[in-house]
C-alpha positions in Angstrom: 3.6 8.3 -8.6 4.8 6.0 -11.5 2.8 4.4 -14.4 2.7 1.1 -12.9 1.5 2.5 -9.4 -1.6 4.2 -10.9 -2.7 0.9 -12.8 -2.3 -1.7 -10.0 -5.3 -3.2 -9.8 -6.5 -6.0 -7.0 -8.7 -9.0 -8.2 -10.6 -10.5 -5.2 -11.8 -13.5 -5.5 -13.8 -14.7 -3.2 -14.4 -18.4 -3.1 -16.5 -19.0 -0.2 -20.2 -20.3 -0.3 -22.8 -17.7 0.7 -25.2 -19.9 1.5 -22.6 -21.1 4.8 -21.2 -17.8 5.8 -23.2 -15.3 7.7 -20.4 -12.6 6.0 -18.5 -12.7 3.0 -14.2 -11.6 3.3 -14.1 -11.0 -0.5 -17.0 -8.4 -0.1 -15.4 -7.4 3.4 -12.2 -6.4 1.4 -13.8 -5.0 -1.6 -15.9 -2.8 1.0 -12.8 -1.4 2.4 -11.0 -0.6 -0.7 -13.9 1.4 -1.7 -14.0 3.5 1.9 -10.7 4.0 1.0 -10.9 5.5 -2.7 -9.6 2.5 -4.6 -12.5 1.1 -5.8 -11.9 1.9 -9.9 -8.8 -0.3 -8.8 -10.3 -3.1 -7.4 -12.3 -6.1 -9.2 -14.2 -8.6 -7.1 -15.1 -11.6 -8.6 -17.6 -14.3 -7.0 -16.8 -17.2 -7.5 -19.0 -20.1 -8.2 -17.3 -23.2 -8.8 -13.7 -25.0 -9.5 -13.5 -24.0 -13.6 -14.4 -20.5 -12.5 -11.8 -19.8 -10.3 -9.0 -21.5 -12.6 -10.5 -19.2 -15.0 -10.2 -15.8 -13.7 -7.1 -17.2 -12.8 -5.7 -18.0 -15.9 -7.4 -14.8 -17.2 -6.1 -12.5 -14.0 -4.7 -9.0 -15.0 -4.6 -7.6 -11.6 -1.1 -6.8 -10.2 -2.0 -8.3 -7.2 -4.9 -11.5 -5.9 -6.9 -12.3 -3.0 -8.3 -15.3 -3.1 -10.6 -15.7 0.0 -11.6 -19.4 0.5 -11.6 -22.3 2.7 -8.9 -24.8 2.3 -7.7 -28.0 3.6 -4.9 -30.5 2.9 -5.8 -34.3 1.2 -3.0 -37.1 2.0 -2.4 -38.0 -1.4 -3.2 -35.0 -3.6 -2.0 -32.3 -1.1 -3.4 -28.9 -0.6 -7.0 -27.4 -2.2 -9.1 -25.0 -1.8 -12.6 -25.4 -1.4 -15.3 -23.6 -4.0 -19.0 -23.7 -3.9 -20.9 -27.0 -5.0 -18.5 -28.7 -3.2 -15.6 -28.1 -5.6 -12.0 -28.5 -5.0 -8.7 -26.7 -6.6 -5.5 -28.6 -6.2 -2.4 -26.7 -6.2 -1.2 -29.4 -9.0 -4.4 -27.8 -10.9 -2.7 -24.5 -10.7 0.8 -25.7 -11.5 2.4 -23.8 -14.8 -0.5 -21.5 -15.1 1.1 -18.5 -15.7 4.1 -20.3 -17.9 3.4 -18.5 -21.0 2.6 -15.2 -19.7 6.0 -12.1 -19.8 7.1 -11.9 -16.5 5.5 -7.6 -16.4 2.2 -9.7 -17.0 2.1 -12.3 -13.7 0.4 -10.9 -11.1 3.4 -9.5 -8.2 1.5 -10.4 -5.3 -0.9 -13.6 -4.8 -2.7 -13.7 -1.2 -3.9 -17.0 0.0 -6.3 -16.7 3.0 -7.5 -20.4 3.0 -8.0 -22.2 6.5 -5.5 -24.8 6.7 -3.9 -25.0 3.1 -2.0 -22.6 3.6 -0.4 -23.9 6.7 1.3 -26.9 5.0 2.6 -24.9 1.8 4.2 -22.7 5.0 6.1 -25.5 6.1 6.8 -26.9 2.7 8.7 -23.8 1.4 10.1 -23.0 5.1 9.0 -19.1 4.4 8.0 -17.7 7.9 4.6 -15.7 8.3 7.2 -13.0 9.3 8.6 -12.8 5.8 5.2 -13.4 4.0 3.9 -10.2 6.3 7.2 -8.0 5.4 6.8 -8.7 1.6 2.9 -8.2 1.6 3.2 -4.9 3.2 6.0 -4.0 0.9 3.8 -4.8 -1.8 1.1 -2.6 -0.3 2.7 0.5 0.3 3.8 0.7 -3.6 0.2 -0.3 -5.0 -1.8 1.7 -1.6 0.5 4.5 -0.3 -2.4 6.3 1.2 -2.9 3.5 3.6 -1.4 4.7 7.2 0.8 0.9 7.4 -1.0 0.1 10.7 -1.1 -3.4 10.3 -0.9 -6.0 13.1 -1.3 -9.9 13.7 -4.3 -10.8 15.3 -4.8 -14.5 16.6 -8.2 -15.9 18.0 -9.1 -11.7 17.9 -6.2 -10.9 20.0 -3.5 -8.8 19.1 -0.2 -10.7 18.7 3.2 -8.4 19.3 5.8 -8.9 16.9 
């Protein structure tokens, strides 16, 4: 194993209010990263408003980000996700961010799971979920080779065949 395996790291940040959800996917995640032995390489991060997330960010070191939110699309402004006390993150807030930063110090991987905000960027940049899949798994088993790469689509908790 390389240098660069051994100090991948994954940031979660989960964005979700507590108050709404009867179960939290940012602590869901972090759980099974620590089942699994990775949890010196793992960093979850609760997020409590707008400014926070932009924040952590801005500040991210981890090789590779989950951001766990809910997210929806405005007509004008276009895509946000949704923080607690009823903040918002447009992606035009996120635009640039990482401008400054040497390319070995952007995180590889971002992960977006965000309701409907996603769905439009989808379209947008005419990626398929296919592709997304076959470049986040790629990017797993360098950072996670211990996982067994038994990873499926599930829609409405039915399993989708590829």
């Amino acid at each position: 194993m390389n240098i660069a395996m051994r100090r991948a790291k994954l940031l979660i940040l989960e964005c979700a209010s507590e108050n709404k959800e009867k179960m939290s996917e940012g602590l869901l995640l972090w759980e099974l990263m620590r089942i699994l032995g990775y949890e010196k390489r793992t960093n979850l991060k609760m997020i409590s408003g707008p400014n926070r997330l932009i924040e952590e960010l801005e500040n991210a070191e981890g090789r590779y980000i989950h951001i766990s939110a809910h997210g929806d699309v405005h007509q004008t402004r276009g895509t946000y996700l949704k923080t607690p006390r009823k903040g918002k993150v447009y992606s035009s807030d996120l635009s640039g961010m990482w401008a400054n930063r040497k390319k070995s110090e952007i995180p590889s991987l971002v992960v977006l799971s965000a309701c409907e905000a996603g769905h439009i960027d989808m379209v947008r940049e005419k990626s398929s979920p296919w592709i997304a899949f076959k470049n986040t798994m790629i990017g797993l088993s360098q950072s996670l080779p211990k996982l067994s790469g038994a990873w499926s689509f599930y829609e409405w908790g039915e399993k989708c065949f590829i």
